[in-house]
TINU-275996 format. One record per residue (C-alpha): residue in three letters; x, z, y. Coordinates in pm, whole numbers, plus 50000, padded with zeros to 5 digits. Layout:
BEGIN
ALAXZY
...
This chain:
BEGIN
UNK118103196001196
UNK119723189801569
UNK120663218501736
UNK117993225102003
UNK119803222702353
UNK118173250702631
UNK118493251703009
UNK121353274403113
UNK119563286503392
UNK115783292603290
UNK113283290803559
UNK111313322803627
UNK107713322703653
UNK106243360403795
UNK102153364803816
UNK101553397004032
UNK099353399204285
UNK097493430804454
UNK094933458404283
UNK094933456603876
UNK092243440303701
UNK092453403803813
UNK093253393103482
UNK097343394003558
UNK098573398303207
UNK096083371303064
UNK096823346403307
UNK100513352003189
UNK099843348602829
UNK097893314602828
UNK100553301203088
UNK103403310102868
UNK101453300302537
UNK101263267002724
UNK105083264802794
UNK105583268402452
UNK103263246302322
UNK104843218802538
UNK107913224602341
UNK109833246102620
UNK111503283202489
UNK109393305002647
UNK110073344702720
UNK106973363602792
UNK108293399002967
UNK106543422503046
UNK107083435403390
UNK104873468403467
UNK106973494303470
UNK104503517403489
UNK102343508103253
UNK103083482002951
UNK100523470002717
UNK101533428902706
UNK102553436002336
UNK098803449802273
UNK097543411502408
UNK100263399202183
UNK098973413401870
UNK101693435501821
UNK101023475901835
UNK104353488801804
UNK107283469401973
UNK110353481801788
UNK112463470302121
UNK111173474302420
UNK112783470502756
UNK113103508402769
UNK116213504002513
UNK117813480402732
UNK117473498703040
UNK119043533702826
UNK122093515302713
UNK120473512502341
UNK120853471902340
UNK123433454402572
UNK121403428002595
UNK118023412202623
UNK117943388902404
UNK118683418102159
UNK115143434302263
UNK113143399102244
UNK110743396601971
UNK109813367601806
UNK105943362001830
UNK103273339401624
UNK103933313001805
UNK106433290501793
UNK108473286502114
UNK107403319002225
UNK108953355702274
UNK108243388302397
UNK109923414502529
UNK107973443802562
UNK107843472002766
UNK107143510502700
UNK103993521402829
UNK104753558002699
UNK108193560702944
UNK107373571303279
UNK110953570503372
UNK110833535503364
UNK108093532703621
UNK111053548703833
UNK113723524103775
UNK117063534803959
UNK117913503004187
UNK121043500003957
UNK118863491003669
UNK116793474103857
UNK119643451803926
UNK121173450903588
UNK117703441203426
UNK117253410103690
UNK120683398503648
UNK120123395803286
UNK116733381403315
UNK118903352003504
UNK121253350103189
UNK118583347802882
UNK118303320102697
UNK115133301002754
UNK113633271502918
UNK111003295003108
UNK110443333403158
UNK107123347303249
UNK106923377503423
UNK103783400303405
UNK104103420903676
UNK102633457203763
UNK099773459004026
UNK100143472504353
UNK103223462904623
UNK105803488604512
UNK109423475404588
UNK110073472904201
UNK106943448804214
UNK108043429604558
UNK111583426404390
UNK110843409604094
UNK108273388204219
UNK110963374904493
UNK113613364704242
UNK110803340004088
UNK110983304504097
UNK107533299404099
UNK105493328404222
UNK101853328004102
UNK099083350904291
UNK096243356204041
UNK092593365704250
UNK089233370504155
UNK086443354204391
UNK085583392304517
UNK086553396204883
UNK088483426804819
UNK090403409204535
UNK091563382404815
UNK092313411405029
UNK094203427804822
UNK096323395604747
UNK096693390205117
UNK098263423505149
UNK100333414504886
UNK101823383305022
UNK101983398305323
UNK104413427205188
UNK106403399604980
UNK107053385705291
UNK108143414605465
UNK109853428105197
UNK112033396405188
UNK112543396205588
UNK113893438305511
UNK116343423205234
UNK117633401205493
UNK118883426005725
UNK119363453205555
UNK122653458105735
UNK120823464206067
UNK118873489306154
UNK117613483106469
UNK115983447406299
UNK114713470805989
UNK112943494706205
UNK110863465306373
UNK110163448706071
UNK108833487405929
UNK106953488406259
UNK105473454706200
UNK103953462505890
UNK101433485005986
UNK098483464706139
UNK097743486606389
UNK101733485406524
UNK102483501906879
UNK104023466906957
UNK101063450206897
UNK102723424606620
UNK099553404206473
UNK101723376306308
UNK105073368006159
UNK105473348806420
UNK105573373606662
UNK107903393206488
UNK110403365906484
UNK110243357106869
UNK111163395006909
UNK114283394606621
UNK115333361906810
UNK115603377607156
UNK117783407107014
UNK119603387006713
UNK119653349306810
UNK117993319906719
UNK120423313306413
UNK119313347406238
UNK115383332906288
UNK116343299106124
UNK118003314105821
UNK114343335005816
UNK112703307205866
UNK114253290605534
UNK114143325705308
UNK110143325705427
UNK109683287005331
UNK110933293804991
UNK108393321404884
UNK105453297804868
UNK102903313204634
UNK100563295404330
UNK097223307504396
UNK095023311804030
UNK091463322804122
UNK090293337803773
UNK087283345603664
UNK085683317903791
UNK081883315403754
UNK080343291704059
UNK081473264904253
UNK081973281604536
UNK084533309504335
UNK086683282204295
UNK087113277704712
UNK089033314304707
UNK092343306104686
UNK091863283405028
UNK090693311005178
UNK094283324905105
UNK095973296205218
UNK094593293305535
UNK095263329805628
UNK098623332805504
UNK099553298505665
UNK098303314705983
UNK100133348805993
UNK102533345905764
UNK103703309705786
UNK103523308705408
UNK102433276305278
UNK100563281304963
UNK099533259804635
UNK095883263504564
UNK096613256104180
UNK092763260804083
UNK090253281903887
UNK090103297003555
UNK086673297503416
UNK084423328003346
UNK085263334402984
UNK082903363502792
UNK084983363802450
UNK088363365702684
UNK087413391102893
UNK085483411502605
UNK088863408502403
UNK090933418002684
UNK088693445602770
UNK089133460802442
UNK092883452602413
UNK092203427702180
UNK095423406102069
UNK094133375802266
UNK095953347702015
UNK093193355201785
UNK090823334602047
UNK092923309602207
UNK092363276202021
UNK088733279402146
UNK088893297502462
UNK087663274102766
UNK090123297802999
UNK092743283402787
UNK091213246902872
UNK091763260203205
UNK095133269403204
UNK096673237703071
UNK096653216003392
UNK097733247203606
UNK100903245603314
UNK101643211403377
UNK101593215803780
UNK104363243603762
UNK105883225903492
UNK106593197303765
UNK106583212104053
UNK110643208404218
């Protein structure tokens, strides 16, 4: 049989996106299942620190390699941690939901364990990401190709993604300068709604780090901002008019953040999904029959050509 010939550089997929319970880690698992069934190698990783259980979706109980090994010099690779799955095209690498020192990465690690993400062998790597807007969160979401926001039609679901965006995209402008302070402490000061400067939009806080850094420092912003453009998933879908909240993110983050958005569409309402996810259910046992997997397939096929 021909050798099978892999991208060297394997695009990075991360789904994270505000408060836990949107349905992040299933949203992961039927995009990468789709990867893989579209004949691309396919590494499913998961990405809370804090608080693993991707390998409990997965159908597996006990990971013998997680990426707690990596990170404690046991492995000296990933690829020596991935595990092979039941389907074909598709790999795991687990985390450790029983190490809290993990949830506490050192920055060095951090860096080591995104570096290496960048050198696995694969076509595509999904990246299941923790909730909430921790740096460790912000960081690896940033380093994606293709960022995916998953929401649930609840207001305070599109909220919380909101704020999440939002701190992506502060978090980015931070990285920028982080070799000047006076530029770090506006961007800190900007963060907080209620700011003493009375900063509403990103926008704002640009005019002001043009008048003390130059227009040339903006531009480069400018370009860094244009390039975090986030997938919007709305799951859970049950009406018509669920399916309208990822505009509603869209139009808000277009407005104060200047991020332009992809509304990529809904994910239907799904009882035997979300019972089986509910009760930690390995979810390839429902798949073939699951309309959220229906669902997921053109979503695939938009990331899949999206340049």
């Amino acid at each position: 049989m021909q050798e099978r010939i892999v991208a060297s550089n394997p695009k990075i997929v991360a789904v994270g996106g505000g408060k836990g319970g949107v349905g992040k880690s299933t949203v992961s698992i039927l995009l990468a299942f789709w990867f893989a069934r579209m004949g691309k190698k396919t590494i499913l990783v998961d990405a809370d620190l804090g608080g693993a259980n991707l390998h409990t979706f997965m159908g597996i109980k006990n990971p013998p390699r997680t990426l707690n090994d990596f990170v404690n010099k046991r492995y000296d690779s990933l690829e020596e941690i991935s595990l092979n799955t039941e389907m074909e095209n598709l790999y795991l690498i687990a985390g450790a939901s029983d190490i809290l020192s993990l949830a506490n990465i050192h920055i060095s690690q951090k860096a080591k364990l995104i570096q290496n993400l960048a050198r696995l062998d694969a076509d595509y790597i999904v990246l299941d990401l923790g909730a909430g807007t921790s740096y460790n969160v912000l960081d690896f979401f940033l380093i994606a190709e293709k960022k995916v926001v998953v929401i649930t039609p609840q207001p305070t679901s599109i909220h919380n993604a909101y704020a999440f965006i939002r701190n992506t995209v502060y978090r980015r402008l931070s990285q920028l300068v982080s070799q000047k302070s006076s530029l770090q402490a506006i961007i800190k000061t900007a963060m907080d709604t209620n700011n003493e400067l009375k900063i509403r939009t990103v926008t704002e806080l640009l005019q002001i780090i043009q008048e003390l850094d130059g227009k040339e420092a903006v531009t480069s912003m400018k370009e860094e901002i244009r390039h975090i453009r986030p997938f919007i998933i709305t799951n859970m879908s049950r009406t018509n008019r669920d399916k309208g909240a990822g505009r509603v993110i869209q139009i808000v983050a277009d407005k104060y953040l200047m991020i332009h958005s992809v509304d990529l569409g809904s994910i239907v309402y799904d009882q035997k999904l979300y019972a089986m996810a509910t009760d930690m259910l390995p979810l390839t046992n429902l798949i073939q029959s699951s309309d959220a997997f229906a669902s997921v397939y053109g979503m695939a096929m938009k990331l899949l050509g999206d340049k």
